[in-house]
Every structure is written in structure tokens, then in C-alpha cells.
N, C-alpha and C positions, 0 to 999 in steps of 0.2 A: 233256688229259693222261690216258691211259692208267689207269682204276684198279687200287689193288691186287689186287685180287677178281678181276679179268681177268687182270691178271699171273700169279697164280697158278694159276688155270686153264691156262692158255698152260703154264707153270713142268710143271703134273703132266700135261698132255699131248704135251706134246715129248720130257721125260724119262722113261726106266721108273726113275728115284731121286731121291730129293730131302732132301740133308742139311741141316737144323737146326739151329743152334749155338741154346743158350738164353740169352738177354740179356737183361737190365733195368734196363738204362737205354739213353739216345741214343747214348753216345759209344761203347758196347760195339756198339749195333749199326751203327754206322759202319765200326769195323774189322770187323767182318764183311764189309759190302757190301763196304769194300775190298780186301779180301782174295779177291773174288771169289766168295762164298756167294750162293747163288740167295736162299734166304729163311732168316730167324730166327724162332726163338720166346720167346715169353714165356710160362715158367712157372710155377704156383703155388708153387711152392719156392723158385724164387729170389726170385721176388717177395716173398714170405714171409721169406725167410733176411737180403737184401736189409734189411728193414724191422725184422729181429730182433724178429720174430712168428712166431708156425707158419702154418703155408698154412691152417688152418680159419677162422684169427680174422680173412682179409682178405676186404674187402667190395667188391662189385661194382664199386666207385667208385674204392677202390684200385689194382681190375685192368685195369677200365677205363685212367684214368688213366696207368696204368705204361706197356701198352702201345701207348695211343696215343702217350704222348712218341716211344717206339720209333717207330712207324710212320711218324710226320710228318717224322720225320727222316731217311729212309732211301727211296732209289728201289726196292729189293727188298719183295715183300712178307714181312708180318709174320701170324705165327701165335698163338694166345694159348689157354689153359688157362682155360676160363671153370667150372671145378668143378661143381659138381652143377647148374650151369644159377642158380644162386643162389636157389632155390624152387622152387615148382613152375609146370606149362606156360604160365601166367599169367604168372611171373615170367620164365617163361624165353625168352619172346616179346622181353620189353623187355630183357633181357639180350642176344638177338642183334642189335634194334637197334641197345642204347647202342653194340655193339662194329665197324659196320658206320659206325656216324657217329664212331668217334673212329679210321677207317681201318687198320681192322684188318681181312684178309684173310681168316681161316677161324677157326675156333675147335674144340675138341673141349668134349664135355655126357659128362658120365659117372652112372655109377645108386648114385652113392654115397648116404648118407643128408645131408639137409641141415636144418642145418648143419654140417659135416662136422664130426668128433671128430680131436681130435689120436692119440690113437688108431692111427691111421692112420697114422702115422710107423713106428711098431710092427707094420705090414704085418697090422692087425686090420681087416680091409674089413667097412665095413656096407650091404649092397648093398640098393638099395627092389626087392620087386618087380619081376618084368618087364615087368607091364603100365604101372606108375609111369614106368619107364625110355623104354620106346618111346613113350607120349603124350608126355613132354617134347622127345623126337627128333622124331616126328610134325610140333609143334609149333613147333619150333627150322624144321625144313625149310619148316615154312607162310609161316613169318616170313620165314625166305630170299628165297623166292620171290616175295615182296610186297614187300621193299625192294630186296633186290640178289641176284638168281639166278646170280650171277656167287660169292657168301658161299662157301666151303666148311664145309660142318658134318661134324663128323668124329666119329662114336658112339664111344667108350670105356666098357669094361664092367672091374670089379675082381673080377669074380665069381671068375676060374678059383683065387684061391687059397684059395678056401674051401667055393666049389662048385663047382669041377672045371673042366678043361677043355671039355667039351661042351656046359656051361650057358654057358659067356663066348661062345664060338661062334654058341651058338643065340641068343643076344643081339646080336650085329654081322647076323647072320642077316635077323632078325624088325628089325632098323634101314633094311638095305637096302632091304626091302620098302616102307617110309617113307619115303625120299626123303633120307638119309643117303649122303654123297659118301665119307669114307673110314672105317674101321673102328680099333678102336685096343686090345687087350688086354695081358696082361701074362704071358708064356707063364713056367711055371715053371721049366721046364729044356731042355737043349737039343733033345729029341725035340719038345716041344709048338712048339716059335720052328721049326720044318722043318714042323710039320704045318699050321699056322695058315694061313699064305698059301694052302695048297690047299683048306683045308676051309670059310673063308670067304666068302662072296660080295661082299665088297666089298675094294677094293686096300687093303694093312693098314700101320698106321705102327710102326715099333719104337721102345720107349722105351730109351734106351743111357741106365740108368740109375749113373752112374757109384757106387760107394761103397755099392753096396748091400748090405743083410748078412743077403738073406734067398734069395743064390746064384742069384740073374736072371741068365741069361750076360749079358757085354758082348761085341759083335761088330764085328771089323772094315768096313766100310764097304763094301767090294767083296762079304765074305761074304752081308751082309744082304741084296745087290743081288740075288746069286747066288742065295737063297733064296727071290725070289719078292717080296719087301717093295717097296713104293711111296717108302717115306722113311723116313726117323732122325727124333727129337727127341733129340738130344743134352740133355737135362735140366742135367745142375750142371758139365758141363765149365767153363766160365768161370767160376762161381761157386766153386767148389771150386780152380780154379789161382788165382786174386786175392786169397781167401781165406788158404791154403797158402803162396804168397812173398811176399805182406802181412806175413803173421804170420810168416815166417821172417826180415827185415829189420827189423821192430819186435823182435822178441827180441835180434838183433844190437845194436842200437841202446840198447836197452835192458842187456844185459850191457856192452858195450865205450865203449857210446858215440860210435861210428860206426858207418857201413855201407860195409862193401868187397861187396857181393856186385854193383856195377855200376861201370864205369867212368866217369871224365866224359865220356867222348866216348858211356859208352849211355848216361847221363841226357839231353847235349846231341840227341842223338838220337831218345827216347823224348819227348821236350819238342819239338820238333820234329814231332814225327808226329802227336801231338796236338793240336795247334797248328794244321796240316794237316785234320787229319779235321773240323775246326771250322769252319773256313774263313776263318783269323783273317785270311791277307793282305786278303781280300775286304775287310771290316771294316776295314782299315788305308785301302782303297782312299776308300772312303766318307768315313773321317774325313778324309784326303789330300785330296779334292776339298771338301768344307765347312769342318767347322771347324777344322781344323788349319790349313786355307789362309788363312782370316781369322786366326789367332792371329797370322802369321808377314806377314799385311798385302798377301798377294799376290792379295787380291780388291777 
């Protein structure tokens, strides 16, 4: 069987784009592969929002965890947000391991401070150091390369909102030079998200950070293509619509005492598809041939 690591390789060299939906859990990344998405991610945020914690207080075990259920469950490969590397270059060794054996595909290491501050929600970046940032990259790549050179490691820098564009730059920069496969910044506005892809040396990921209140464009998919971009991470799209009609049908329910916002034929439906993406008939099959067939005495 084909690994994810490979796939994805294959994935970012066949395509010049590669969209992301962010999911956290299995059954989310199921509708994705069915739907036809090359690869998902797993976020710190959702993961976080998910678990009704902030993305600083979750531990490598958690992210771990998350998204490998993702991965084991899905033929597409899986991307994951491993945050500041969870320590330092020491730590961040065995971070790309655990994330390589719970079948996870690439990861992005960023130069946040860690333990990272909630803070941060608040768009107040605490960035280490340059030299801090690229040893942990360095290292991240070393590790790659001694378990699965096939891993994508993908540098992310916070720098440009509080040290400017140049500094985020010369960070994806001084990554490549390390052995760093894609680049990942956080362009402030629409001039610097047009300049990025030309001034970086490594192919760049866009964050389509939905709901954000510190005026990051969001862009069309074909626009980001056009501009030069390798890929999306669609961040809280799923998170934020499950969220949103969740809580728009419990407020119903909750005022009226029913829900009209679906019909029976979309519930019958939506039960259905689930039901599907799980592989329940399989499961029916199994039981069909053992013990249901002894229950009914036909063995």
C-alpha cells in the first residue's frame, strides 16, 4: 500500500494547487475524500475549538491522536498543524516521528513561542528568534529524512504581523536553505498575499483563515491558484458551518420545540450517507455471514 507521504508527494507534484478542508475527526474526513478532495488537514483550532480548549493548551498526544484517527481512516493524505514543534529541536525530532507513525503526511513547525499563549487568538504573535526557529526546521528535516523522506515539513513563520513582511520572508527563506519542502506565512493584506509567492523561495501554503477580525483577505481558490500559491488550508470552514447550523437547530428546538429547518426525506438522507461513509452495509455483511446466521439457525 502506497504511503501517505508518497501520496502526497505525487498530490503536490502533479498539481500546481492543492485544497485543504480542515477536519477533526474521521467521519468529517470521509466526506471530504468523498467528495473528491486530494488531502485534509488537521488544525490547531479545530482541534482545539473541537475539544472546547484553545489550541495552546493541547498536547502533542492530543494532536497526535486527532489526526491520526483522521488519517487511518481515509485513502487521501492527511496534513496536521504540529504548533511550535512542541519544544524545542529535541522535542521536535520526536514530534515528527510520533506524527510519521500515527500516519500523518506533512506537518507545518512554526517560530511561535512555546508553550504557545492564548494570546495568540488575539493576533499578539510571540515569535523565538530566527536562529531558534530554523534549528527546530533544520532538525524537523533531519528527522524526515531518517524516518520517511517522503514526510513534508512545511516552515511557518507569525513574524510578518508584528515584524513585518521582510522578516516572515527571510524566515521561509533561511528554512529552505534547511531542507524545508513548503513555506507558510500570514500575508497582512492584499498587496503582501500577490508579493509572497514571488519573493519566497520555497512553494507557499495560503491560510483561508475563515472569520478572521484582523482583515487577512479570504480568496477564491482559482484567485490563490492564479497568484502563484501551492495550496489552501482551509482552517475553520467545517468547523465554523457544523458549528453555525448546529446551533441554529438547537435554538429552534430549543424556542419551538421542533426542528423544520430539514425534511424527512433530508434527514432519511443525511442518515443514509453516514451510514455509507462508515461502511455500515460492510458491517451488516460480517454480521449476515456469523452471527446473525447462527441466531436464525442457518449454520
Amino acid at each position: 500500500m502506497e504511503r501517505a507521504t508518497t501520496k502526497l508527494r505525487a498530490l503536490l507534484k502533479a498539481k500546481p494547487f492543492a485544497y485543504m478542508p480542515a477536519v477533526y475527526y474521521p467521519l468529517g474526513g470521509r466526506m471530504a475524500a468523498a467528495m473528491g478532495f486530494d488531502a485534509v488537514y488537521v488544525g490547531g483550532y479545530v482541534t482545539g475549538g473541537s475539544r472546547a480548549v484553545s489550541e495552546p493548551l493541547l498536547t502533542m498526544t492530543e494532536q497526535v491522536e486527532t489526526a491520526g484517527a483522521v488519517a487511518k481512516s481515509i485513502a487521501i493524505p492527511t496534513v496536521c498543524d504540529a504548533g511550535a514543534g512542541f519544544g524545542e529541536p529535541l522535542h521536535v525530532t520526536r514530534t515528527v516521528r510520533e506524527f510519521i507513525q500515527a500516519g500523518v503526511a506533512g506537518v507545518h513547525i512554526e517560530d511561535q513561542l512555546y508553550p504557545k499563549r492564548a494570546h495568540y487568538h488575539k493576533y499578539v504573535a510571540h515569535a523565538v528568534p530566527v536562529e531558534e526557529f530554523i534549528d527546530k526546521i533544520r532538525w524537523a528535516c533531519t528527522e524526515r529524512d531518517k524516518v520517511d523522506p517522503d514526510f513534508v515539513v512545511i516552515a511557518r513563520t507569525d513574524t510578518c504581523r508584528f515584524e513585518g513582511f521582510d522578516e516572515a520572508v527571510k524566515r521561509i527563506n533561511l528554512s529552505a536553505e534547511v531542507g524545508a519542502d513548503l513555506g507558510l506565512l500570514f500575508p497582512r493584506n492584499h498587496e503582501e498575499a500577490v508579493k509572497a509567492p514571488k519573493e519566497c523561495k520555497l512553494p507557499l501554503v495560503y491560510v483561508q483563515s475563515r472569520g478572521n477580525r484582523d482583515g487577512r483577505p479570504i480568496y477564491p481558490m482559482k484567485q490563490l491558484e492564479d497568484m502563484g500559491y501551492a495550496a489552501c488550508i482551509d482552517a475553520q470552514l467545517f468547523l465554523l458551518v457544523s458549528f453555525h447550523f448546529a446551533q441554529r437547530a438547537m435554538r429552534e428546538m430549543k424556542e419551538t420545540g421542533e426542528y423544520t429547518g430539514m425534511t424527512h426525506e433530508d434527514n432519511v438522507a443525511a442518515r443514509q450517507a453516514i451510514e455509507d461513509l462508515i461502511g455500515l452495509e460492510e458491517y451488516y455483511a460480517i454480521e449476515e455471514q456469523t452471527v446473525e446466521d447462527q441466531k436464525w439457525g442457518k449454520r
